[in-house]
RODO-2510 file (C-alpha; in nm, 4 decimals, decimal comma):
residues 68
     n   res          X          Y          Z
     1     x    12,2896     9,4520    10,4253
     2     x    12,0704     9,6927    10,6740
     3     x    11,8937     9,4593    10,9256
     4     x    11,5141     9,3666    10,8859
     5     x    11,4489     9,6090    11,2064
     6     x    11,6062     9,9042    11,0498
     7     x    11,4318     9,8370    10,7356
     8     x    11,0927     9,7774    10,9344
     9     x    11,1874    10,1303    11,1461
    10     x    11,2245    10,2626    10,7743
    11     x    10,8852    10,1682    10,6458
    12     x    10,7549    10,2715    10,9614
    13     x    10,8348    10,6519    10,9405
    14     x    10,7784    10,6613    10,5728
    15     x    10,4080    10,5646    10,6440
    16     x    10,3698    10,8224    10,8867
    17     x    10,6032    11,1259    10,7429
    18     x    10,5197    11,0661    10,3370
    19     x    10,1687    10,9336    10,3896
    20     x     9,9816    11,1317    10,6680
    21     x     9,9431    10,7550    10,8574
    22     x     9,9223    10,7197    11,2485
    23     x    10,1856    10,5271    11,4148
    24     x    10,1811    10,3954    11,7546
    25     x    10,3172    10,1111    11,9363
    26     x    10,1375     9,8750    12,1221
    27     x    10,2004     9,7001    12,4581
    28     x    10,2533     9,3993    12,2763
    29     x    10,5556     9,5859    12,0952
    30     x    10,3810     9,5952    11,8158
    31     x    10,3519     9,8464    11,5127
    32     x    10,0108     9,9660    11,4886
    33     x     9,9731    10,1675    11,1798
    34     x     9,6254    10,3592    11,0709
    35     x     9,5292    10,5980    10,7714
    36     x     9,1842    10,7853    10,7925
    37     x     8,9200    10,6448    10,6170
    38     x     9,1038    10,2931    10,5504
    39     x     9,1773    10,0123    10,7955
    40     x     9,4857     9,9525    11,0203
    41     x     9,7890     9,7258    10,9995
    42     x    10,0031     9,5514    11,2769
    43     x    10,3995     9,4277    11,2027
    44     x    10,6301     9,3715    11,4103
    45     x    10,9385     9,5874    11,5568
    46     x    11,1624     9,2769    11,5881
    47     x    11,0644     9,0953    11,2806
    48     x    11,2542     8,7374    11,2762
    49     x    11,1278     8,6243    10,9035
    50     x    11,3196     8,7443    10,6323
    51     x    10,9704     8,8034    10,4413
    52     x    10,8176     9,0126    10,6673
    53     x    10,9488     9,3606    10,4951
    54     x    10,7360     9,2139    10,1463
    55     x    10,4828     9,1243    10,3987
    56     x    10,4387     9,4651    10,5753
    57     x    10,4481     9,6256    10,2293
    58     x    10,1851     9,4387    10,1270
    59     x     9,9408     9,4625    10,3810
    60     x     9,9918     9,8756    10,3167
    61     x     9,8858     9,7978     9,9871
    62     x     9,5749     9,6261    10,0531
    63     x     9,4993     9,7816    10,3723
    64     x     9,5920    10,1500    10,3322
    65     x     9,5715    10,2023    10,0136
    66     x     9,9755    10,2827     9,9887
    67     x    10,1733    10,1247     9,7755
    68     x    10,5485    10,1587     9,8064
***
């Protein structure tokens, strides 16, 4: 089973490569992902909750307007 940071590094670069979305990291060491015209979501590069993968996913949903 791939660890939740690989998976998170995953989702990451399939936000920005697949769906046009700006990545950066914050000095928090924080994702901070944005899509023109929508809002912005934060998730973590060391997640520790298991649910946090569904939970990223979902804000990218809501929030940008991608749904993978």
């Amino acid at each position: 089973m791939a660890s939740l940071r690989s998976d998170v590094a995953s989702l990451v670069a399939c936000l920005a490569g697949d769906h046009g979305c700006e990545v950066r990291m914050t000095t928090s060491g924080h994702w901070r992902v944005t899509r023109p015209g929508y809002g912005s979501v934060s998730m973590s590069s060391t997640p520790s909750d298991k649910r946090s993968l569904r939970n990223a996913k979902a804000d990218a949903r809501r929030y940008l307007g991608i749904t993978i």
